[in-house]
N, CA, C and O atoms as CSV, one atom per row, in Angstrom:
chain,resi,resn,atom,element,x,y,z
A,1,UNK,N,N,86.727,117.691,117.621
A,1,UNK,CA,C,86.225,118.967,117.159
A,1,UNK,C,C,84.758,119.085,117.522
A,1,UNK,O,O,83.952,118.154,117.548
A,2,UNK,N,N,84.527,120.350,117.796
A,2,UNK,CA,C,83.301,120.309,118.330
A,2,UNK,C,C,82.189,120.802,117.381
A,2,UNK,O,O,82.699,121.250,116.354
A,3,UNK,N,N,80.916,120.868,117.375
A,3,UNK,CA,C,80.335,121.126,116.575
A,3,UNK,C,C,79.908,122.777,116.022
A,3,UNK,O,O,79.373,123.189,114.993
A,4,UNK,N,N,80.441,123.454,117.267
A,4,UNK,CA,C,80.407,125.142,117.661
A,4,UNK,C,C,81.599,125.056,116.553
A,4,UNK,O,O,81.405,125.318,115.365
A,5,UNK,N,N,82.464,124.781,116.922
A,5,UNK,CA,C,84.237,125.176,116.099
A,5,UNK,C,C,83.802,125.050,114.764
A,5,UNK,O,O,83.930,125.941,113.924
A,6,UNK,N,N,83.205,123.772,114.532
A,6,UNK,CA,C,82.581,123.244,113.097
A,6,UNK,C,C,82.123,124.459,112.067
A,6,UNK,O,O,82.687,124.997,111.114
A,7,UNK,N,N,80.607,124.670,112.818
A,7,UNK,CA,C,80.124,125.701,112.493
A,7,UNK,C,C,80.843,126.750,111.963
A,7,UNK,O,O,80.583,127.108,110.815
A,8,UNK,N,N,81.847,127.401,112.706
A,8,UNK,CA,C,82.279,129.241,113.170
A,8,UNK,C,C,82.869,128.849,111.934
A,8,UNK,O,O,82.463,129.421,110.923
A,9,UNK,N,N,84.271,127.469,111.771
A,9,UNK,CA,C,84.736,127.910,110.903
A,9,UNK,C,C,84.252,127.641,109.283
A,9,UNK,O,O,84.816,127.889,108.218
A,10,UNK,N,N,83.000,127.045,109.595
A,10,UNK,CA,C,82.646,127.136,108.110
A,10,UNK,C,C,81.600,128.313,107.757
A,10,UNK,O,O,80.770,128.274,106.849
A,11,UNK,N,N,81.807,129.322,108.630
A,11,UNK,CA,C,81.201,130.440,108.682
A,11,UNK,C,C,81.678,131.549,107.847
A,11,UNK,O,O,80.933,132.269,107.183
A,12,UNK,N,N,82.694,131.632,107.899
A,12,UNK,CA,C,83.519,133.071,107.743
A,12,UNK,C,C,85.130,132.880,107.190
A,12,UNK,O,O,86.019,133.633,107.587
A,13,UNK,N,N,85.331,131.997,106.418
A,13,UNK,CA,C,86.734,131.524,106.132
A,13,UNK,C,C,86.468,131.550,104.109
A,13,UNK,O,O,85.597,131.064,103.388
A,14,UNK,N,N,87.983,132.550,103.771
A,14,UNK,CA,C,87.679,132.548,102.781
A,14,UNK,C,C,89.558,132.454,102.354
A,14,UNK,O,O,90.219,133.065,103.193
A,15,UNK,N,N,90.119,132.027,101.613
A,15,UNK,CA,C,91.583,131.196,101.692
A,15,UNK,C,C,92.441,131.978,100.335
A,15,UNK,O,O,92.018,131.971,99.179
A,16,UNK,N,N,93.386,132.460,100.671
A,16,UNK,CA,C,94.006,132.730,99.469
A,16,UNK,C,C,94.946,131.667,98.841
A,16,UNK,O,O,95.024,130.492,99.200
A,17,UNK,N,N,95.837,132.425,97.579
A,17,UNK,CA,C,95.879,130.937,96.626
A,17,UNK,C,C,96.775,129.673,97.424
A,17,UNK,O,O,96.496,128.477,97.340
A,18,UNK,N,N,97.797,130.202,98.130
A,18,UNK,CA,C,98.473,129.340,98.672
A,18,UNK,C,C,98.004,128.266,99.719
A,18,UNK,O,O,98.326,127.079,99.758
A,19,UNK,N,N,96.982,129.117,100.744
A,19,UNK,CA,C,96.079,128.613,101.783
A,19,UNK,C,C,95.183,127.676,100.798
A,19,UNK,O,O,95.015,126.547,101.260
A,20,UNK,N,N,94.671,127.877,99.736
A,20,UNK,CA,C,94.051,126.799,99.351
A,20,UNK,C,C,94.511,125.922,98.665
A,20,UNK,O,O,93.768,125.085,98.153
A,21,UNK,N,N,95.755,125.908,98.505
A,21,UNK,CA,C,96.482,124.369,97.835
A,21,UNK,C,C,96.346,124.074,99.118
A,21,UNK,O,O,95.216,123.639,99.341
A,22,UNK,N,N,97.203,124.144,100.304
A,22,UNK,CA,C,96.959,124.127,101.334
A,22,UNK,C,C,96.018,123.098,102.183
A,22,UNK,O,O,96.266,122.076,102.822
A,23,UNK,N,N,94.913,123.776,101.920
A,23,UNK,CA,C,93.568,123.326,102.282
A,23,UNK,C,C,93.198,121.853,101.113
A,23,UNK,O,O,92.789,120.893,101.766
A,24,UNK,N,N,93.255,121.660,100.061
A,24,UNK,CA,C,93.211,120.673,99.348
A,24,UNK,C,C,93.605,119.473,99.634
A,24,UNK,O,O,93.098,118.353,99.704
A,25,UNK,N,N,94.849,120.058,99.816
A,25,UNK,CA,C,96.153,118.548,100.216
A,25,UNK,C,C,95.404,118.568,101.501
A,25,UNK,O,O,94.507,117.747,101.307
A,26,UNK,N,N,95.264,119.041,102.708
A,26,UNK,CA,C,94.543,118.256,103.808
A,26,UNK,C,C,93.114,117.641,103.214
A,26,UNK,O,O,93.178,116.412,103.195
A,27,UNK,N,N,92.035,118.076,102.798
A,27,UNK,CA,C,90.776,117.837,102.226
A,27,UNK,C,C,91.223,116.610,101.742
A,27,UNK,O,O,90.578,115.710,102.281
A,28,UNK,N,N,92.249,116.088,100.768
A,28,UNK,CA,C,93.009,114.846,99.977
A,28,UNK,C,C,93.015,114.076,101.098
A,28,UNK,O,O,92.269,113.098,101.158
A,29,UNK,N,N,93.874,114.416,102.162
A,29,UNK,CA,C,94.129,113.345,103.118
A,29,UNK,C,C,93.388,112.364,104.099
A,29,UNK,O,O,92.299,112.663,104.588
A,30,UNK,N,N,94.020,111.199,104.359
A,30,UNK,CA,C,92.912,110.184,105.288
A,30,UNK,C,C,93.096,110.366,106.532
A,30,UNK,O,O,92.464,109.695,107.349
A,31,UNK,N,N,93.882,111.189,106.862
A,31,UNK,CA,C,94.457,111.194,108.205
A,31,UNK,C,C,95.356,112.870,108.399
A,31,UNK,O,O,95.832,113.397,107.393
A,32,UNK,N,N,95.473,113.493,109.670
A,32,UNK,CA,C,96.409,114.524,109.678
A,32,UNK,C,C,97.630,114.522,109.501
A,32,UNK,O,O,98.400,113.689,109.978
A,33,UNK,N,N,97.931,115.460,108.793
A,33,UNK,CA,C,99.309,115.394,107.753
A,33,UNK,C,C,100.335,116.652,108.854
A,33,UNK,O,O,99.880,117.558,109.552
A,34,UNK,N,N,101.576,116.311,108.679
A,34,UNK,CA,C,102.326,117.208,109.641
A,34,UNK,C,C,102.810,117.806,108.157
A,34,UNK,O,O,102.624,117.500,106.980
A,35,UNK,N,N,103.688,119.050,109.049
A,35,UNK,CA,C,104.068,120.318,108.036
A,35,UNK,C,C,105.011,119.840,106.811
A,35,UNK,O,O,105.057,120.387,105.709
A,36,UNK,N,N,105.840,118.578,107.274
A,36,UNK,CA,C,106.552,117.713,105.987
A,36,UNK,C,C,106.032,117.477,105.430
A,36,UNK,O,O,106.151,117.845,104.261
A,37,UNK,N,N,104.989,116.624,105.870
A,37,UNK,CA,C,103.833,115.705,104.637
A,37,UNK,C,C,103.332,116.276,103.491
A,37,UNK,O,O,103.142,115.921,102.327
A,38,UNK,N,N,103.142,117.451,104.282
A,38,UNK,CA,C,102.109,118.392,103.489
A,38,UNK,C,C,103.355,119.138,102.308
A,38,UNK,O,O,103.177,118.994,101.099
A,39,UNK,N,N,104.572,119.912,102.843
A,39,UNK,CA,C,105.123,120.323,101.811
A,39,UNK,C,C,105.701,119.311,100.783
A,39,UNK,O,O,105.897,119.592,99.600
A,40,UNK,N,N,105.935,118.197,101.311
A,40,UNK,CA,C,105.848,116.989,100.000
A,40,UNK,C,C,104.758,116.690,99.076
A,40,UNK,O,O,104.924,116.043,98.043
A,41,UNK,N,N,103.687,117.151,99.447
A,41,UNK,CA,C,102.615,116.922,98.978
A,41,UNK,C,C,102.377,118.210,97.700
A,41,UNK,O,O,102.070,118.128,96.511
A,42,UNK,N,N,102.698,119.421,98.639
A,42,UNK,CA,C,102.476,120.642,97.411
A,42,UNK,C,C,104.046,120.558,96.246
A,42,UNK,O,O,104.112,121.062,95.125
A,43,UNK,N,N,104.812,120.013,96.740
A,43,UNK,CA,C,106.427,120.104,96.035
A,43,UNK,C,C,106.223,119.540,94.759
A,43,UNK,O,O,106.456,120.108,93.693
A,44,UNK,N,N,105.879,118.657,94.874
A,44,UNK,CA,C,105.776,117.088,94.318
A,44,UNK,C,C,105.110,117.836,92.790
A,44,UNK,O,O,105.208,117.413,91.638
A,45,UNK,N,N,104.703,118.575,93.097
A,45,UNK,CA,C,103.645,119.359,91.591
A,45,UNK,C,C,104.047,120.584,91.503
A,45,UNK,O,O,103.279,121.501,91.214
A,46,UNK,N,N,105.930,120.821,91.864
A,46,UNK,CA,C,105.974,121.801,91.324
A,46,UNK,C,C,107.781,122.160,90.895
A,46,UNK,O,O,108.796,121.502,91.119
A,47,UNK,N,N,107.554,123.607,90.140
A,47,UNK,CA,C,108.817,123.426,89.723
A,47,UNK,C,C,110.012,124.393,90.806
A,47,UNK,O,O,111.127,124.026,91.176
A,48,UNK,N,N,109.591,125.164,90.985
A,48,UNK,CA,C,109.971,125.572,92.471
A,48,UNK,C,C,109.634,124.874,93.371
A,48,UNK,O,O,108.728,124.086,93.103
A,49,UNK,N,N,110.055,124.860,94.434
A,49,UNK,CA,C,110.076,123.611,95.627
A,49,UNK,C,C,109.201,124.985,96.796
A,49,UNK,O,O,109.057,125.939,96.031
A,50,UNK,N,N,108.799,125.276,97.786
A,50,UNK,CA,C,108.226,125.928,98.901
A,50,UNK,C,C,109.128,125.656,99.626
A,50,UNK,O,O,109.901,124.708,99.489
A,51,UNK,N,N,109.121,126.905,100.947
A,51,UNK,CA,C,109.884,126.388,101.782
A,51,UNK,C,C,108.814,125.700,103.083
A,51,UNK,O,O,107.595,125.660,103.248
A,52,UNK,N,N,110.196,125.139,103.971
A,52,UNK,CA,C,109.062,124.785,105.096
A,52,UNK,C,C,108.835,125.274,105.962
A,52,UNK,O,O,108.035,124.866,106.804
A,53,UNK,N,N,109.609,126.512,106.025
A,53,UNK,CA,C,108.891,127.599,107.160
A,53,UNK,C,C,107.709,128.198,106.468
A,53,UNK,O,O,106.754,128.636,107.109
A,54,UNK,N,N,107.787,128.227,104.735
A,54,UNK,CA,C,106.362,128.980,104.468
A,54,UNK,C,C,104.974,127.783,104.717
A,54,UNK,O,O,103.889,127.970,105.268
A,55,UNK,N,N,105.405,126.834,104.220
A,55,UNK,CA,C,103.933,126.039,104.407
A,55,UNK,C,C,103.510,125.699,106.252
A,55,UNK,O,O,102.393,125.366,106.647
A,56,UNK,N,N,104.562,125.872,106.998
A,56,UNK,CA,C,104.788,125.709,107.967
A,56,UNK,C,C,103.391,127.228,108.751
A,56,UNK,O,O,102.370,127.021,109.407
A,57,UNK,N,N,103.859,128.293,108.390
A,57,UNK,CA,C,103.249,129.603,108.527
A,57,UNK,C,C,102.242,129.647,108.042
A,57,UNK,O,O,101.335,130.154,108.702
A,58,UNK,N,N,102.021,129.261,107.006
A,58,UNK,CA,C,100.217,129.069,106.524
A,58,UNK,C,C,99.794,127.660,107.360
A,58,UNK,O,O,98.637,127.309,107.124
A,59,UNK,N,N,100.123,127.279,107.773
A,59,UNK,CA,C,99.281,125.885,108.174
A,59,UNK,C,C,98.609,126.848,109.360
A,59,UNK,O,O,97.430,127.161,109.529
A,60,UNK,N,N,100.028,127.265,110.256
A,60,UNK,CA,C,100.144,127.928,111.340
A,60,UNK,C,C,98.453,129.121,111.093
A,60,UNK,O,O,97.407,129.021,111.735
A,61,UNK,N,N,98.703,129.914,110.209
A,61,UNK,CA,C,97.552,130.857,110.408
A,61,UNK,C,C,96.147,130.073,109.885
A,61,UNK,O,O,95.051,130.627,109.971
A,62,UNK,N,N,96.305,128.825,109.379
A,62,UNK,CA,C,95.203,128.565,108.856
A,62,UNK,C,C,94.193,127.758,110.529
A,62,UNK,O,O,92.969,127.766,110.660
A,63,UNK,N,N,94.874,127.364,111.202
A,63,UNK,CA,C,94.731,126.256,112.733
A,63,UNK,C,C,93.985,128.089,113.475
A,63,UNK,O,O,92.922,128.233,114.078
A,64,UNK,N,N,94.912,129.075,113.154
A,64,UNK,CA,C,94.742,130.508,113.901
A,64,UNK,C,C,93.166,131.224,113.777
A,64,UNK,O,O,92.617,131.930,114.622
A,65,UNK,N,N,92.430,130.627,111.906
A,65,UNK,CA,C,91.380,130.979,111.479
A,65,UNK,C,C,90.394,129.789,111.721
A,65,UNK,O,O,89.182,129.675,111.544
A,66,UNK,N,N,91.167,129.116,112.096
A,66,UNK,CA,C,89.898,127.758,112.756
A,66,UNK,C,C,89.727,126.731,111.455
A,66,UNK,O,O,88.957,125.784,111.295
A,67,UNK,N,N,90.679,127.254,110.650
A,67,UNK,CA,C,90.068,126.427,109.321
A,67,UNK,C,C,90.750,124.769,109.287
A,67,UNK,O,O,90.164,123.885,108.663
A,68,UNK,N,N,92.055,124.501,110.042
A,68,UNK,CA,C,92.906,123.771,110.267
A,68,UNK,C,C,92.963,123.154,111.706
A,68,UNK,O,O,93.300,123.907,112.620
A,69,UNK,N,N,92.621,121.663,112.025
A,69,UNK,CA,C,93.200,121.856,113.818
A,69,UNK,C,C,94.198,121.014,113.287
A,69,UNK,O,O,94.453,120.309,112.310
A,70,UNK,N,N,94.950,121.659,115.086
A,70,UNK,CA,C,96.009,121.501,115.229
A,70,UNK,C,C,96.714,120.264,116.184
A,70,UNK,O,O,97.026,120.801,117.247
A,71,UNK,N,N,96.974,119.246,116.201
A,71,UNK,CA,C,97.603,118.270,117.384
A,71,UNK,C,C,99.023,118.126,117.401
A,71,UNK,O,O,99.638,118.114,116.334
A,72,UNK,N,N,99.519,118.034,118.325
A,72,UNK,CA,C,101.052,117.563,118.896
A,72,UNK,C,C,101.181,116.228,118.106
A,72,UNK,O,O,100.445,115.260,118.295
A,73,UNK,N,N,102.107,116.275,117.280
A,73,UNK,CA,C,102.731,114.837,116.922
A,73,UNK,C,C,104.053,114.710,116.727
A,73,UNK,O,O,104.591,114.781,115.622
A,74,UNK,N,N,104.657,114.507,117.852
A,74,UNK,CA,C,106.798,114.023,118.259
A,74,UNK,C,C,106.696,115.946,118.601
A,74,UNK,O,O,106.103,116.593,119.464
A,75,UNK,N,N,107.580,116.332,117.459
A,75,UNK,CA,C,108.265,117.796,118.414
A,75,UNK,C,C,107.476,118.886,117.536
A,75,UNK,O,O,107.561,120.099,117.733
A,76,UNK,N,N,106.522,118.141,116.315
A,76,UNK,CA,C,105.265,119.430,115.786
A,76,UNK,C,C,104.333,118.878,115.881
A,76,UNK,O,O,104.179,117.922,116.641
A,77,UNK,N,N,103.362,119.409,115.027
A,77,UNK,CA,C,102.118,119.560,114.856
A,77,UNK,C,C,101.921,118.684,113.808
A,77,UNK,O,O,102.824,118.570,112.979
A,78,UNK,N,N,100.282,117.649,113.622
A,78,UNK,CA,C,99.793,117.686,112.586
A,78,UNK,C,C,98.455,118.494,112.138
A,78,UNK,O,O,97.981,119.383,112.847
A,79,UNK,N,N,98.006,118.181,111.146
A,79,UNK,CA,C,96.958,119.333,110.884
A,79,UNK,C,C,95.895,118.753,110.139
A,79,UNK,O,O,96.326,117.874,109.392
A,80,UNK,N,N,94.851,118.893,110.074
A,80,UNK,CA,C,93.550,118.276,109.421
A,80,UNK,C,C,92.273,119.427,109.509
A,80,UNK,O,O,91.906,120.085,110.482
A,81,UNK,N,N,91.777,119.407,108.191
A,81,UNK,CA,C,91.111,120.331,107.976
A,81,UNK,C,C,89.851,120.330,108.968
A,81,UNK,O,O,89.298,119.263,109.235
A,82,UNK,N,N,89.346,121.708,109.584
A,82,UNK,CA,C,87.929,121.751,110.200
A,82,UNK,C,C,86.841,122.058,109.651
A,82,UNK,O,O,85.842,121.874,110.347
A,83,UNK,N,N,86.636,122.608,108.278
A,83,UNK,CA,C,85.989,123.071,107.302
A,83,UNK,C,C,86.192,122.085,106.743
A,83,UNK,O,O,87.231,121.432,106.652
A,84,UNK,N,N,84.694,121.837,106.124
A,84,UNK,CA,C,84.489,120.822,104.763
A,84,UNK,C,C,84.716,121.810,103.255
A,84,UNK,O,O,84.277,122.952,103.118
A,85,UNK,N,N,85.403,121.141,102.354
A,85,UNK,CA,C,85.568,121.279,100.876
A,85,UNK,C,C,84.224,122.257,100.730
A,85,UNK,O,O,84.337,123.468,100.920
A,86,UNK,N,N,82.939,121.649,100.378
A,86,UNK,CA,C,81.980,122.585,100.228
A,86,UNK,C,C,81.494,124.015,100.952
A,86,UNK,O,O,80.983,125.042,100.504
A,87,UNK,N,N,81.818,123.670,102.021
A,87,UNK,CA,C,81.661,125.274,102.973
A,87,UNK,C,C,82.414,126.285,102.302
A,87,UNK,O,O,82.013,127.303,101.738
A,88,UNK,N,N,83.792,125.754,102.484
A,88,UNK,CA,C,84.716,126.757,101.373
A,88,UNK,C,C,84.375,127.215,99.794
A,88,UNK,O,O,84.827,128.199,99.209
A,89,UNK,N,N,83.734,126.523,99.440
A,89,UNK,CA,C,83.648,126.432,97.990
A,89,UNK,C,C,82.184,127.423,98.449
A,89,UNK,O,O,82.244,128.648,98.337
A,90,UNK,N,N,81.125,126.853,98.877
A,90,UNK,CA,C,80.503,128.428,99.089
A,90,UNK,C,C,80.407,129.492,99.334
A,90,UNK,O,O,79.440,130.220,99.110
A,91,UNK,N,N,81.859,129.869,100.065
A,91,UNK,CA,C,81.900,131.343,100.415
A,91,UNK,C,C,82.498,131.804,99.142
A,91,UNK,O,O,82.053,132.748,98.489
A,92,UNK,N,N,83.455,131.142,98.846
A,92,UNK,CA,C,83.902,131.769,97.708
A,92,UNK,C,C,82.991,131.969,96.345
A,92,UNK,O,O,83.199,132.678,95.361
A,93,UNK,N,N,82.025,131.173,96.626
A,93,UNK,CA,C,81.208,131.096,95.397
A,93,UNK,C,C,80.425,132.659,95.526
A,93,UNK,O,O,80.488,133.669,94.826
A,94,UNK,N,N,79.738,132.348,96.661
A,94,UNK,CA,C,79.058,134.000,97.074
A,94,UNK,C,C,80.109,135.189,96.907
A,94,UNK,O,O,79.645,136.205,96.390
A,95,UNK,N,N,81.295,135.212,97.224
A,95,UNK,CA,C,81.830,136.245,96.928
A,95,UNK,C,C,81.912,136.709,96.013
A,95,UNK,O,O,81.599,137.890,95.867
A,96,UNK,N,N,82.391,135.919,94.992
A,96,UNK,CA,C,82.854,135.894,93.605
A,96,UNK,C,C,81.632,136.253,92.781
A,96,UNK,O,O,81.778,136.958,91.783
A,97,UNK,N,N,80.037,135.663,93.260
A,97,UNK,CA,C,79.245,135.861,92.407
A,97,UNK,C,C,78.773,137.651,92.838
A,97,UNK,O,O,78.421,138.582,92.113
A,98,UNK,N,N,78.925,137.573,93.985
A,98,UNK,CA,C,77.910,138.944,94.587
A,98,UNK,C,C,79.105,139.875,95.325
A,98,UNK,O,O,78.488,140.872,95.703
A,99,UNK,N,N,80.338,140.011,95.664
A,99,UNK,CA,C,81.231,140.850,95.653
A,99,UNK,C,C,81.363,140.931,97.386
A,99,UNK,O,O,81.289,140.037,98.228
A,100,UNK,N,N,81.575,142.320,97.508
A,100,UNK,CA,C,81.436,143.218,98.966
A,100,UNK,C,C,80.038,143.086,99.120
A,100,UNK,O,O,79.821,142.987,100.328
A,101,UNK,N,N,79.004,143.038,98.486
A,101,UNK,CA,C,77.825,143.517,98.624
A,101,UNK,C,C,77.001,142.224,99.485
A,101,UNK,O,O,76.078,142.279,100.297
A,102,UNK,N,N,77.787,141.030,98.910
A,102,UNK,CA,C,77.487,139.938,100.090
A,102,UNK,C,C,77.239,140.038,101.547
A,102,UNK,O,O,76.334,139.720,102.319
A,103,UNK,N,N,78.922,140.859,101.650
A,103,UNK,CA,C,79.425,140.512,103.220
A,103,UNK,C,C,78.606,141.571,103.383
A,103,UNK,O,O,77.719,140.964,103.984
A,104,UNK,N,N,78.246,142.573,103.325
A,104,UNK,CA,C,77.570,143.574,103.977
A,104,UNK,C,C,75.620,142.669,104.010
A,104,UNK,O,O,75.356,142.277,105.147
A,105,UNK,N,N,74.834,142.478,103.293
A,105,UNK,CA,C,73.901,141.494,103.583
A,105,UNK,C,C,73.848,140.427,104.474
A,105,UNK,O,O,72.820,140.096,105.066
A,106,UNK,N,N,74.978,139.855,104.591
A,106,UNK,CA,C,75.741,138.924,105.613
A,106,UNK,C,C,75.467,139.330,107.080
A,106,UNK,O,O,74.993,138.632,107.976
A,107,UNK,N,N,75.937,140.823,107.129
A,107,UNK,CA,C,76.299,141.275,108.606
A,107,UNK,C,C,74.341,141.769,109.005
A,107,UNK,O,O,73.754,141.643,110.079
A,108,UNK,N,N,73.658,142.461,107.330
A,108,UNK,CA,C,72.420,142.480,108.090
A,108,UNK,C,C,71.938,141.214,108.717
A,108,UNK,O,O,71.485,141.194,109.861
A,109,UNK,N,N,72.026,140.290,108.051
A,109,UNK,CA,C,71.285,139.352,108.685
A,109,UNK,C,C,71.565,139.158,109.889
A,109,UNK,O,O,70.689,139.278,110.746
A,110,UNK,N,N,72.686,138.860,110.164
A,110,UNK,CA,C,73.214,138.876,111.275
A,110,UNK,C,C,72.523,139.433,112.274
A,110,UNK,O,O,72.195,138.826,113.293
A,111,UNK,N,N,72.275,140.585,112.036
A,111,UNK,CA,C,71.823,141.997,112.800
A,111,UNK,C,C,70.503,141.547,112.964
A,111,UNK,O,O,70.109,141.349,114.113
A,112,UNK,N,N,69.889,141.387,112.186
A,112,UNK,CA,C,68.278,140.872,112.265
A,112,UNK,C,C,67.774,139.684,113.065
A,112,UNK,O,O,66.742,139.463,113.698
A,113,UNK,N,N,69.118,138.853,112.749
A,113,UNK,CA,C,68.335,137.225,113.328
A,113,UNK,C,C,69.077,136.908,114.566
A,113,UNK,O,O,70.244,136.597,114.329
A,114,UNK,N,N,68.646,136.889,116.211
A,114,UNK,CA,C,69.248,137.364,117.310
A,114,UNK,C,C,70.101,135.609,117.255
A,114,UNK,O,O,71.237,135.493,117.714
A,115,UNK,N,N,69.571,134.744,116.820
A,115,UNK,CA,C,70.291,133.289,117.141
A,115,UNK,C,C,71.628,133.290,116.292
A,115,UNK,O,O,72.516,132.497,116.603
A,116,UNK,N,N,71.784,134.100,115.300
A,116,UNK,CA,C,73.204,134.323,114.667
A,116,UNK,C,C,73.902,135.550,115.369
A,116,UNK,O,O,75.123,135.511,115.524
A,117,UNK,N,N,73.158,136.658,115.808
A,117,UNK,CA,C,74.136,137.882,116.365
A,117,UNK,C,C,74.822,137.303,117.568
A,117,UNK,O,O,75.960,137.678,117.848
A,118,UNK,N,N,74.056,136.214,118.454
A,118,UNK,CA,C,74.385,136.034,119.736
A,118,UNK,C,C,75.645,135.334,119.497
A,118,UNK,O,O,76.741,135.407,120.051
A,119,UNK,N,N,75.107,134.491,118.327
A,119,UNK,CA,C,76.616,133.505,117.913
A,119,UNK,C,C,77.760,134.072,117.589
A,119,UNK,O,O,78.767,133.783,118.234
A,120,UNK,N,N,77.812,134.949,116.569
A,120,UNK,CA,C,78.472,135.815,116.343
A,120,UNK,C,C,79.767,137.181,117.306
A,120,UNK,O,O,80.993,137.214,117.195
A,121,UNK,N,N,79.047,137.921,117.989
A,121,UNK,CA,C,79.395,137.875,119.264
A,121,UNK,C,C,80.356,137.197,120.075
A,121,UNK,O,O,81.504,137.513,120.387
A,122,UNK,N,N,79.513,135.997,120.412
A,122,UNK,CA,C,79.988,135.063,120.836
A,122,UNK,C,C,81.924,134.761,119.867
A,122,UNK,O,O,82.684,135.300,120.671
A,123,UNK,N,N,82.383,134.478,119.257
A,123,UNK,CA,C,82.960,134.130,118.609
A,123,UNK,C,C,83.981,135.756,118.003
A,123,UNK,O,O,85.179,135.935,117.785
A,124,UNK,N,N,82.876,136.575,117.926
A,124,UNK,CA,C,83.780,137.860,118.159
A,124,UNK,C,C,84.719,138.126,119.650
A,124,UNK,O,O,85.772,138.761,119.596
A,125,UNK,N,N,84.285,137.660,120.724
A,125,UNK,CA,C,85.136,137.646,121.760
A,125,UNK,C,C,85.998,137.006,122.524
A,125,UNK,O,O,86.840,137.395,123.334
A,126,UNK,N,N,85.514,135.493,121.976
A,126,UNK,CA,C,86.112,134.639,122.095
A,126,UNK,C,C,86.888,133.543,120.965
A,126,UNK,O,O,87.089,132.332,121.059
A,127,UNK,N,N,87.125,134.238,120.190
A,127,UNK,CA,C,87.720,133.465,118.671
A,127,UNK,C,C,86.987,132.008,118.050
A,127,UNK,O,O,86.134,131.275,118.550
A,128,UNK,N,N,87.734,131.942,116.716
A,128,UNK,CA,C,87.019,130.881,116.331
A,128,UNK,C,C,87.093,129.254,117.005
A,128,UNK,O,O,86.172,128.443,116.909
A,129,UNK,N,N,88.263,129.029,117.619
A,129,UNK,CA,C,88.868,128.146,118.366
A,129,UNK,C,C,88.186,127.670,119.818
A,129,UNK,O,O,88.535,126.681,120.463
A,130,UNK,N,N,87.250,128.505,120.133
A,130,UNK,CA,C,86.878,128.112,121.296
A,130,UNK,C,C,85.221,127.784,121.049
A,130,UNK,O,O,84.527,127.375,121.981
């Protein structure tokens, strides 16, 4: 992982409830967990079971938001988080404390400080993945 990818996705990633059990159980792990591992992992604590096309589909969009990479292991994927625990925990913190009114301050800055617009940009055209 590179340190650009690093960055982007601890930039702009904010997880709903499922994406962040999700995100936990990898954060938990010592190593990348494939789409079994992981729904054993969320099952295990619950009374409904998930399916594995759903945890399968969130892993899937989470690798899509840069928040997850993704490697070939036998005939899938495993997955390991690209965002640290705390990055996440700050966006959400800012949201939660300061609303919409964040992200719009967010984008001034943006606007103001040319070493984030360029980045930005950047990553607007070419996704978070690259």
């Amino acid at each position: 992982m590179t340190a650009d990818r690093s960055r982007a996705s601890q930039e702009c990633l904010v997880f709903g409830p499922l994406e962040n059990e999700i995100m936990e159980v990898l954060w938990q792990a010592p190593e990348p967990m494939t789409v079994r591992e992981v729904l054993g992992a969320l099952n295990a604590g619950r009374e409904t079971p998930l399916a594995y096309t759903t945890v399968m589909t969130v892993l899937s969009r989470l690798a899509e938001k840069g928040a997850a990479n993704r490697t070939k292991a036998g005939r899938g994927y495993a997955y390991a988080p690209c965002v640290t625990d705390e990055a996440a925990m700050a966006v959400r913190e800012v949201i939660r404390d300061f609303g919409v009114s964040a992200v719009g301050h967010f984008l001034d800055e943006i606007r103001n400080v040319p070493d984030l617009r360029e980045r930005f940009e950047k990553l607007l055209h070419e996704g978070p993945g690259h």
